[in-house]
N, C-alpha and C positions, 0 to 999 in steps of 0.2 A: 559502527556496524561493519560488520567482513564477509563479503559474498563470496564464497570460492564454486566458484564454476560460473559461466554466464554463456550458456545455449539456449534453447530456446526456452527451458521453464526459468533457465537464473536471467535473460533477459527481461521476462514477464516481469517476474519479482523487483527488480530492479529498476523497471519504470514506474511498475506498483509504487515503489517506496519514495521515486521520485516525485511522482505525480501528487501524493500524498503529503508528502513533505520536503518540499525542494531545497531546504536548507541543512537537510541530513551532511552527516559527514560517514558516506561509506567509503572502504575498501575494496576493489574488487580484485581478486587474486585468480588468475586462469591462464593457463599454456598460450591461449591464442584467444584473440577477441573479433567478433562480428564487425559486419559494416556499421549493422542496429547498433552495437554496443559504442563504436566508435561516434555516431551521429548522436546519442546521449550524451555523451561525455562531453561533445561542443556545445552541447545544450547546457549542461550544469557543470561547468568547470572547476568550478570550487565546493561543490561536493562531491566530486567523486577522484579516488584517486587509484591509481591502475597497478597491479604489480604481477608483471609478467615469468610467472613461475609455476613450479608444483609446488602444491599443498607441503608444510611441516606445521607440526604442533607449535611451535612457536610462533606461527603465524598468529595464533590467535591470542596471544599477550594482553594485547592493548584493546581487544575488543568487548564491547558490551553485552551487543547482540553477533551472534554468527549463524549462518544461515550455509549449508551445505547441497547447491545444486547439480550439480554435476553429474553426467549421464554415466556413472561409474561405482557402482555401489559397493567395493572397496574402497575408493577415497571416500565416499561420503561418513562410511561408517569411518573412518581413520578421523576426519574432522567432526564424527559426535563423541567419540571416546576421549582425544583431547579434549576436545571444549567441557565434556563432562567432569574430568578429571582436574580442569583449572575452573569448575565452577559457575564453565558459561552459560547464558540463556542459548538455548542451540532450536533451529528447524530445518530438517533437513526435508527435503522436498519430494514431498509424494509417498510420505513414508510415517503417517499420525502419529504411530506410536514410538517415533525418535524423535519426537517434536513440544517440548516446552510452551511452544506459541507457536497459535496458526496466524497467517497471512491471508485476512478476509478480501475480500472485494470492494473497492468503492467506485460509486458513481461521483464525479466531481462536478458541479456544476456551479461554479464561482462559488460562492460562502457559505451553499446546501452539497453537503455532503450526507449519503448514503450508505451506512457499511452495511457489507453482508456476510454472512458465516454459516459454516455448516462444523464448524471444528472438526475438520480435517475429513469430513466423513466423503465430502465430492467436492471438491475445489472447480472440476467442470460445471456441475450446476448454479454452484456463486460466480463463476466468468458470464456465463449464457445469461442468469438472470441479472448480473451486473449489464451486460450487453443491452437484455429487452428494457433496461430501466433509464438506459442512457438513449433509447430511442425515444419514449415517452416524456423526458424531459427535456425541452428545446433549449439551445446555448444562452436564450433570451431569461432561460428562469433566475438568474443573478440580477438583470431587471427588475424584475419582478418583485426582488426579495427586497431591493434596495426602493421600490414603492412602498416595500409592507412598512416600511422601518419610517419611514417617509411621515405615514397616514399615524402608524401607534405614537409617534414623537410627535406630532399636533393632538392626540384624543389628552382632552382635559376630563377631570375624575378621577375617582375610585379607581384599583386595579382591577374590580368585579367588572364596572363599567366598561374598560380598557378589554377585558376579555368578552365580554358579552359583543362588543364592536367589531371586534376585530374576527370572531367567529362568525358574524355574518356575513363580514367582507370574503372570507374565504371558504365558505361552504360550499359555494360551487367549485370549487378546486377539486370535490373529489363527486359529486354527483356525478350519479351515470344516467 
């Protein structure tokens, strides 16, 4: 993957995709980088690799996905017309209808993950309600998940059994 720009929406994105998948292998191509962007980078060193430059269509060669952040909507459109013109998946940010593929929201919470989407219509409202969903789930719910898995790998039976059990163990989970 190739981020070119990383302020403050390509550092969103960019932890987005970390946080989501820590074993990525991006690019991130930008004139100048953040303190954020540098204190990631000591965080996932071997996926991310830095290349301090301006934008050329060549850059995106070797890429799968390319994603165009940058507070500059001549470069951004200069890296949708390459990336289009070599074929890429392209998103460029804040702009739906140059966008291939949206960058939804997830809430992470150990092995329960969350996604949210609006394709592309408020990416604010998927952060906000990514936000009020990671208040509601305590850091303990990977606990929690690691009982559930605990209790279903002791229920002996049928799989009817298996769900009939296991829905009673967790109905309270969503009563109000």
């Amino acid at each position: 993957m190739l981020i070119v720009g990383v302020g403050e929406v390509g550092l969103e994105k960019l932890h987005f995709i970390l946080e989501s998948s820590p074993n990525a292998s991006i690019i991130v191509l930008a004139t100048w980088f953040s303190e954020e962007v540098s204190e990631l980078i000591e965080q996932y060193p071997y996926s991310i690799t830095i290349r301090t430059k301006a934008f050329e269509p060549e850059d995106i060669e070797d890429a799968d996905l390319v994603m165009a952040t940058t507070n500059f909507n001549d470069v951004n459109m200069q890296v949708y017309k390459a990336a289009n013109e070599r074929g890429k998946i392209i998103n460029v940010a804040d702009t739906p209808n140059l966008c291939d593929f949206y960058m939804g929201s997830i809430v992470t919470r150990g092995d329960l993950k969350i996604a949210i989407s609006t394709n592309g219509k408020s990416p604010t409202f998927s952060k906000r309600f990514r936000q009020l969903l990671e208040d509601v789930f305590p850091s303990e719910t990977n606990d929690l998940l690691e009982h559930l898995k605990i209790f279903r790998d002791q229920l002996k039976g049928n799989f009817e059994y298996k769900v009939k059990e296991l829905n009673k163990l967790t109905k309270t989970l969503i009563e109000i």
